[in-house]
N, C-alpha and C positions, 0 to 999 in steps of 0.2 A: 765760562761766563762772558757773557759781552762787554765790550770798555765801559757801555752805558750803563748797566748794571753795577759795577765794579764802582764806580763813580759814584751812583747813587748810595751805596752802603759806604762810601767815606774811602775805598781801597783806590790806588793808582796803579793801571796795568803797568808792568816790567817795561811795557811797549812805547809809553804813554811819557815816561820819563825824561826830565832835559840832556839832551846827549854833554858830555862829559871833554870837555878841550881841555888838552895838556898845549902849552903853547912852547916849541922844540928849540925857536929861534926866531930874532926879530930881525927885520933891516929896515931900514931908512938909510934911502940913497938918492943923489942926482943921478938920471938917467937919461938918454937921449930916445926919442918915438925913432923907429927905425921901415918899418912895414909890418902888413898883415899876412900871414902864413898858414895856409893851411895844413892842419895832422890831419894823415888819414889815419883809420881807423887800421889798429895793429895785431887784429884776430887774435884777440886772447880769451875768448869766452864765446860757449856755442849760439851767444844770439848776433855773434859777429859775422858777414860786416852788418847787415840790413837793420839790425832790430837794436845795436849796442849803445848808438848814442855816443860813442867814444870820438867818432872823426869830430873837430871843429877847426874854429878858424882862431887864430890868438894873432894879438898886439906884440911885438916884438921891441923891447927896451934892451940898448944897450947900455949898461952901467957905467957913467962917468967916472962916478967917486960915493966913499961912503961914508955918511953924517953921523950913524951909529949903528951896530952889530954887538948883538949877543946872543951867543950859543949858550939856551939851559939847560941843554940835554947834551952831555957831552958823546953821547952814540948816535945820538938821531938825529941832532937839528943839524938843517944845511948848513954849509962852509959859506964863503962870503961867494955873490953871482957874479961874473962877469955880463949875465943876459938873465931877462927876464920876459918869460911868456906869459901873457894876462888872456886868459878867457873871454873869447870876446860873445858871452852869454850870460846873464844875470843867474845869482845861485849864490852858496855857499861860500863862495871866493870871489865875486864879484858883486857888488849890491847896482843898484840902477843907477842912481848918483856917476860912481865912479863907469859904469857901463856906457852914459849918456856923455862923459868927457874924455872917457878915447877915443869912443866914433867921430870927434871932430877933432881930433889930432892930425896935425901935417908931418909928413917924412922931416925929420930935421926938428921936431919941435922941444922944447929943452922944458923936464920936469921933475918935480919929487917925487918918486914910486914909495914908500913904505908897505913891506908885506909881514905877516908872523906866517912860519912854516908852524904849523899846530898836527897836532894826533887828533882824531876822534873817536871816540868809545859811544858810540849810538843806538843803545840795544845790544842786539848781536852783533852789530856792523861795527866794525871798525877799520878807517883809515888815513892817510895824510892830506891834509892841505892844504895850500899857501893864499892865505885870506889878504887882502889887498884894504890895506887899512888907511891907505892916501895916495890918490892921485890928483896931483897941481899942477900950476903955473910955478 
């Protein structure tokens, strides 16, 4: 049956459902903007490198200090950062807001990063990622 089908009789595809965040660990920290870094892309799947979408560029925060840390998953969520790479692409870990004020960040500029390292269960998908839930002055 089609989603639209499935909808109209009242049913919600398996597909269709809100993916599911387990949140692993949170941080709130002072950080300092350090530079822009390119990944390349680290062939780990056969649409690599041309098709993967894996190479980008990230924001590089060194961590001064930290205002609050808690690990609620004691297997999985990260340990405290000395460095943090922010995506510098809007998406799942980055929204536009926080996308539109590190692109005018200066080497040296001093700020609050807060991230949750979260699980996602998305359908069949499931993976980690570190959602950036404050970027300031």
């Amino acid at each position: 049956m089609t989603s639209a089908l499935l909808m109209l009789i009242g049913l919600t595809p398996v597909w269709a459902a809100a993916p599911q965040v387990d949140i692993l660990s949170t941080h709130s920290t002072h950080a300092v903007y350090e530079s822009v870094r390119h990944l390349p892309c680290m062939h780990k799947t056969s649409l690599c490198p041309d098709k993967c979408g894996h190479a980008k560029d990230v924001a590089v925060f060194r961590i001064v200090d930290y205002i609050a840390y808690e690990k609620t998953n004691r297997r999985h969520g990260d340990p405290q950062a000395t460095q943090f790479m922010l995506p510098l692409v809007e998406g799942n870990e980055v929204d536009a807001k926080v996308l539109a004020f590190a692109k005018e960040l200066k080497v040296g500029d001093a700020v609050r990063l807060d991230w949750n390292h979260e699980y996602v269960k998305d359908g069949g998908a499931n993976y980690p990622q570190r959602r950036v839930t404050l970027l300031a002055r």
